[in-house]
N, C-alpha and C positions, 0 to 999 in steps of 0.2 A: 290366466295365461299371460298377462301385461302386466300383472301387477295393478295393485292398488292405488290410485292417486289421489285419493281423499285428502288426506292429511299432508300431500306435496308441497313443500315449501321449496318455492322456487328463490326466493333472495338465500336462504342459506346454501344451496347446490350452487348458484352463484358464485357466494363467498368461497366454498369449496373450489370448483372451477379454477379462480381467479389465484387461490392462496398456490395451487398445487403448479401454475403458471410459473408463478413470482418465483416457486421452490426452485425448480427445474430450469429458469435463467438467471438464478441470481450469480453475480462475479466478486470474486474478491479482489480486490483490486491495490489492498497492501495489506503486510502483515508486521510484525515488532513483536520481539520478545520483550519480554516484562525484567523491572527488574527484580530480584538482584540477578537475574540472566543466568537461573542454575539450569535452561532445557527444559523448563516446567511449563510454564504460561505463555502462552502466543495470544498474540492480540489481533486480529481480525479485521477491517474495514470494508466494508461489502456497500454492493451497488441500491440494495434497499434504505440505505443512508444511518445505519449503524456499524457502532465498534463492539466488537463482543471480546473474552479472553476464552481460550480453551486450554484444559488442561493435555499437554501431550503425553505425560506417564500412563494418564487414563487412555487416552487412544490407543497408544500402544500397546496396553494388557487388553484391549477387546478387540484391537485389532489379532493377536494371539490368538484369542479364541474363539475369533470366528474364521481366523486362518489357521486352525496351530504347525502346519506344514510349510507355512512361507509363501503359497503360492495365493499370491491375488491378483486376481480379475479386475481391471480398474471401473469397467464399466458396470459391472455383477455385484462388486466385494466394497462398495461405499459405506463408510460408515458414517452415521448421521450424528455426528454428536454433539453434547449440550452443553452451553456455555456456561462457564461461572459466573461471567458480569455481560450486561450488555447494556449498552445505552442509543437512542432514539438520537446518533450526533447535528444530523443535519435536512433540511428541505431538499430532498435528492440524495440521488448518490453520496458515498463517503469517501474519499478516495486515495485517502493514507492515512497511516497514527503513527506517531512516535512518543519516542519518552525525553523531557525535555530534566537533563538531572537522572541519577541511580540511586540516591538515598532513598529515607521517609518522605523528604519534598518533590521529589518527584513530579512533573507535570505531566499528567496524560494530553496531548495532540492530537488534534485531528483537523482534517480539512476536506473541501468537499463543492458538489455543484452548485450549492449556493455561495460563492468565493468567501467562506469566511473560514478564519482559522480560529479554532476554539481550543482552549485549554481547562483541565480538572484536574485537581490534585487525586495521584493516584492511592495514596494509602486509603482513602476514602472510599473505594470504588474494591478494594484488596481487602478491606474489614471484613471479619466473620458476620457482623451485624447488615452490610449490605444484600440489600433484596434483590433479584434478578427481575422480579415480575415488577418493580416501579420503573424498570426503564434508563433509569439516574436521572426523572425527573424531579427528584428532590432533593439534588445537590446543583449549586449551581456552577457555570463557567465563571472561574480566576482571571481568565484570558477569554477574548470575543472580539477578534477586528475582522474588515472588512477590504476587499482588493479596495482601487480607485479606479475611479472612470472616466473614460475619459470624454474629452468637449472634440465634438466636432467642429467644421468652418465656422455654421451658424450657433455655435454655444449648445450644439445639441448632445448629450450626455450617451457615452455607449450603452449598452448593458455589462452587469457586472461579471469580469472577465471571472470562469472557477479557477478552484485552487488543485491541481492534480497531482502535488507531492511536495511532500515537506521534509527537509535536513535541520540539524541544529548545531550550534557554534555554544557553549555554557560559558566559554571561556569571555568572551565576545558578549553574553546575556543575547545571544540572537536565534531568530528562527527563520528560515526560511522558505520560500514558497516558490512552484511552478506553476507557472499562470499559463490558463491558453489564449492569452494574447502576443505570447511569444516570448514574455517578459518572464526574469526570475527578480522578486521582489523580498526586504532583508525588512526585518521589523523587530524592533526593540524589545524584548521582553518582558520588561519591567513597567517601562510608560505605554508599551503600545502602539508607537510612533513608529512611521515608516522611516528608517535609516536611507535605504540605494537601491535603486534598480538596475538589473540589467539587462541590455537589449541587443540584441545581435542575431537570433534566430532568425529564419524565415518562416516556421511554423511552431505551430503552439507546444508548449513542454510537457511531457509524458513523467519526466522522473528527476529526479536533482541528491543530492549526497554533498555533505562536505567535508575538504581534505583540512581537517583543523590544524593539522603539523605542520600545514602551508598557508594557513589561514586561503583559502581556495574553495572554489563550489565546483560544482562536474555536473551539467545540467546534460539531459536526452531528451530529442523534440521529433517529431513528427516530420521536420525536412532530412531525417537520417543521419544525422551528424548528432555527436557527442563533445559536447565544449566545456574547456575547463577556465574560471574564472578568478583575476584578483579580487577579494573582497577589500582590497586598500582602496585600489584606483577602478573598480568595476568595470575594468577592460578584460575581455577576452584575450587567453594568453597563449591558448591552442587548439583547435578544432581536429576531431579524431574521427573517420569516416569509416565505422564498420562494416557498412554496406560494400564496401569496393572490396575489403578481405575474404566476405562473405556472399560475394557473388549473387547478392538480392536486386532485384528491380522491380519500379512499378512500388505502388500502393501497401507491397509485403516489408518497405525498406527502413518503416521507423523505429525508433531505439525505446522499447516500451519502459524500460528499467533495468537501473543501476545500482551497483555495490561496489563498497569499497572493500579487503581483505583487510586485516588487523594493523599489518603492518602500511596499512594507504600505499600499496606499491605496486598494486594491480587492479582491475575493475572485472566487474562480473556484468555481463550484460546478456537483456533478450531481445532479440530484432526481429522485426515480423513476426509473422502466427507463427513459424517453425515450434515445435514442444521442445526447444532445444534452448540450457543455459551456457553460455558461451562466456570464455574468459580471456581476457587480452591484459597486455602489459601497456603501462601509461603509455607507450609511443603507438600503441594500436595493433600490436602484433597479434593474432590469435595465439592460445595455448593448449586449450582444451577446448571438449564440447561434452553433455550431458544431457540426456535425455530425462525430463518432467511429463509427469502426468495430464497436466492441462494444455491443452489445444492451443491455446493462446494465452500466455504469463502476462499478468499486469505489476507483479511484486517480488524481489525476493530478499529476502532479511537474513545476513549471514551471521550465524553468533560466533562468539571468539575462538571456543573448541572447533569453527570450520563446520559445522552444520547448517544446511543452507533450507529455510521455507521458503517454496515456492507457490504460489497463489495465483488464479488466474480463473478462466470463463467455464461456468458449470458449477463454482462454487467451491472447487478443490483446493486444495490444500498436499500437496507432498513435502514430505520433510525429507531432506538428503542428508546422508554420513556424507564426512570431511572424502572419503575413496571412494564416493560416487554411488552406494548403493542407500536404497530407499527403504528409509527408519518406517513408515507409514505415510497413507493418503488417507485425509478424510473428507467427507463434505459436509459444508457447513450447512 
């Protein structure tokens, strides 16, 4: 009538429990197309503290078939699917990738809650010979720094601030980082070496981009404001308040992530939970608005054909056409 409880193992119902937990909150928190940036391979960074790639042609032909009419359910019609590469990046959360270079050199990025920025050469991880089930624990990071910390009155050392988004400059050899200590911080690529800080927030940064045409960074923080920065003199050169366009208050008003368009001559941004990505012109004017699948966007990576990934809480994934309609969701 109860069933059998002889043979009950309770640590693996456990495991079970707890894995089906993790499933069911996990967030993606950035995303990056791979290159050479044919629409194929997205790159993944999620709050379990890995990078994975997926392939989106494949999504698309199952999402086909298990839609073949078009019509899906976001909450019903999730598809689960399996990465090509994935690697174990960080102690915590993951909390962006990028690709540093579009060649064979190629640098895989990532950064994350344990404030270090790691880098791996991507052809390495792209090989047919690459196993998914090692993890990329048997390739090692090229690149491996670490935030600074800072000294209190008495010499007492903070904790190490994380790192919640990273842009890149190749021209410049730089990469840079959104710290939540309010700081966007510029490091050398080749020695490693912290280059400039910049500091002017009053709350910790959520997302950063840079406008390389302008040698320029365009950081989003948590006080609701969007600031664009010289990388010559590390001065703030404009502060952009989308909250006040967008009529947010309260605790919904920070600027979770930022995009540039091809031509760096507009920004794509998401603010508060709204499932909405909104686009303004460098002087802050709204343009548009777009409705996404996830609840709350922590990511959205636009490729140059104007196809936007959107990433965010529950694990999703929506890809949008350049006219707004939805390529596919899936969850990771």
């Amino acid at each position: 009538m109860y069933g059998d409880a002889t043979n009950w193992d309770e640590n693996a119902y456990r495991e079970t429990v707890l894995k089906e937990r993790e499933i069911q909150t996990r967030t993606v928190f950035r995303t990056a197309w791979a290159p050479p940036y044919n629409l194929d391979t997205l790159l993944v960074a999620s709050s379990d503290g890995s990078v994975a790639s997926y392939s989106i042609s494949s999504s698309i032909a199952a999402s086909k078939l298990k839609n073949p009419f078009g019509f899906v359910n976001a909450d019903t019609d999730r598809l689960s699917a399996q990465p090509n590469c994935f690697i174990q990046a960080h102690c915590g959360p993951a909390y962006d990738v990028k690709f540093y270079g579009d060649g064979e050199d190629a640098l895989l990025l990532s950064c994350g809650d344990d404030g270090r920025i790691r880098g791996w050469k991507w052809k390495e991880f792209s090989s047919p010979n690459y196993s998914v089930s090692s993890q990329g624990n048997d390739t090692k990071p090229v690149l491996d720094v670490v935030n600074p910390q800072h000294k209190g009155p008495w010499g007492a050392l903070s904790p190490i601030p994380e790192n919640n988004a990273l842009a890149v400059n190749t021209q410049e050899g730089s990469v840079f980082a959104a710290s939540g200590d309010s700081c966007a911080y510029c490091w050398d690529v080749e020695t490693g070496k912290l280059k400039m800080v910049f500091n002017g927030h009053m709350e910790y940064l959520h997302c950063i981009v840079a406008r390389n045409s302008s040698n320029q960074i365009i950081t989003g923080s948590e006080d609701g404001t969007t600031r664009i920065w010289d990388c010559k003199s590390g001065k703030c050169t404009q502060v952009i308040d989308p909250v006040k366009h967008l009529k947010l208050k309260g605790s919904a008003s920070w600027v979770g992530c930022v995009a540039l368009d091809a031509s760096e001559s507009w920004l794509i941004l998401t603010v508060g939970t709204d499932p909405v990505v909104n686009r303004f012109d460098m002087n802050g004017t709204i343009l548009s608005q777009i409705q996404c699948a996830p609840s709350s966007s922590f990511s959205i990576s636009l490729h140059s054909a104007g196809v936007m990934a959107v990433g965010g809480y529950g694990g999703l994934v929506d890809v949008i056409s350049q006219f707004g309609s939805h390529m596919c969701t899936f969850h990771c």
